[in-house]
N, C-alpha and C positions, 0 to 999 in steps of 0.2 A: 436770549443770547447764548450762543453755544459757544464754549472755549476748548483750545485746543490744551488739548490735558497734556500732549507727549512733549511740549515742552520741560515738564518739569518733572517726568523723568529721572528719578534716582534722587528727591527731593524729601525731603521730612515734610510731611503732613500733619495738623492737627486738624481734625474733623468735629465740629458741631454737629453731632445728629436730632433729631426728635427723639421721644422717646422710645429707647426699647429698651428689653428687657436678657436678662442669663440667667444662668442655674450653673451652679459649685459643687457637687457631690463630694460629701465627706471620703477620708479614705479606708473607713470601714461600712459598714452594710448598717451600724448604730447611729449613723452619723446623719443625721436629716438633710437634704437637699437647702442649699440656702439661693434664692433670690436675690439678686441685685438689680439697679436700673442702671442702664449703659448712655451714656450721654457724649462722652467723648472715645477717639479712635485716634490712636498715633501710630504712626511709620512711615516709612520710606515706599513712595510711587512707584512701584515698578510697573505697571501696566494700567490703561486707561479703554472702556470700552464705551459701547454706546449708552450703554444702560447703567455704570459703575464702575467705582474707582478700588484696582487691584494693590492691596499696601501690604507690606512686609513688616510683622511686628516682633520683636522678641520680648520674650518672659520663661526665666529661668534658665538660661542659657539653651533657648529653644526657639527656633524662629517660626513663624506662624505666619502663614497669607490671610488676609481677610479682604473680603470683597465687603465695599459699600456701597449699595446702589444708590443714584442720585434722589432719588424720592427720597431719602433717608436724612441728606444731608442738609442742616441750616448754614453753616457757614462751614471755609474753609482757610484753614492761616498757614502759608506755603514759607518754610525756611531752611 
């Protein structure tokens, strides 16, 4: 079943993905690389493609696009 994503359009998102994974780099050069697993993805929908969903996140008073492509995702809770 394919849904039409652009209805929800400027929508908070909370994404269930499979697992992956990130990297943290300290902010010195002493500082070891730290690993996390990434399970969930939140923001605002602002674009929908064939392949993945374009979201809009902030952290630190700093806004961030992230692309999640559908393979990635298990569920999604639309508010």
């Amino acid at each position: 079943m394919k849904l039409d994503w652009s209805q929800f359009i400027g929508k908070m998102l909370n994404i269930t993905m499979f697992e992956n994974y990130g990297v943290v780099y300290g902010k010195s050069e002493n500082e070891h690389p730290t690993f996390y697993e990434i399970v969930f993805k939140t923001g605002k929908l602002i674009a929908a493609y064939d392949d993945g969903l374009l979201l809009e996140s902030k952290r630190d008073e700093q806004a961030y696009n992230i692309f999640v492509p559908f393979t990635s995702i298990i569920c999604v809770e639309i508010f």
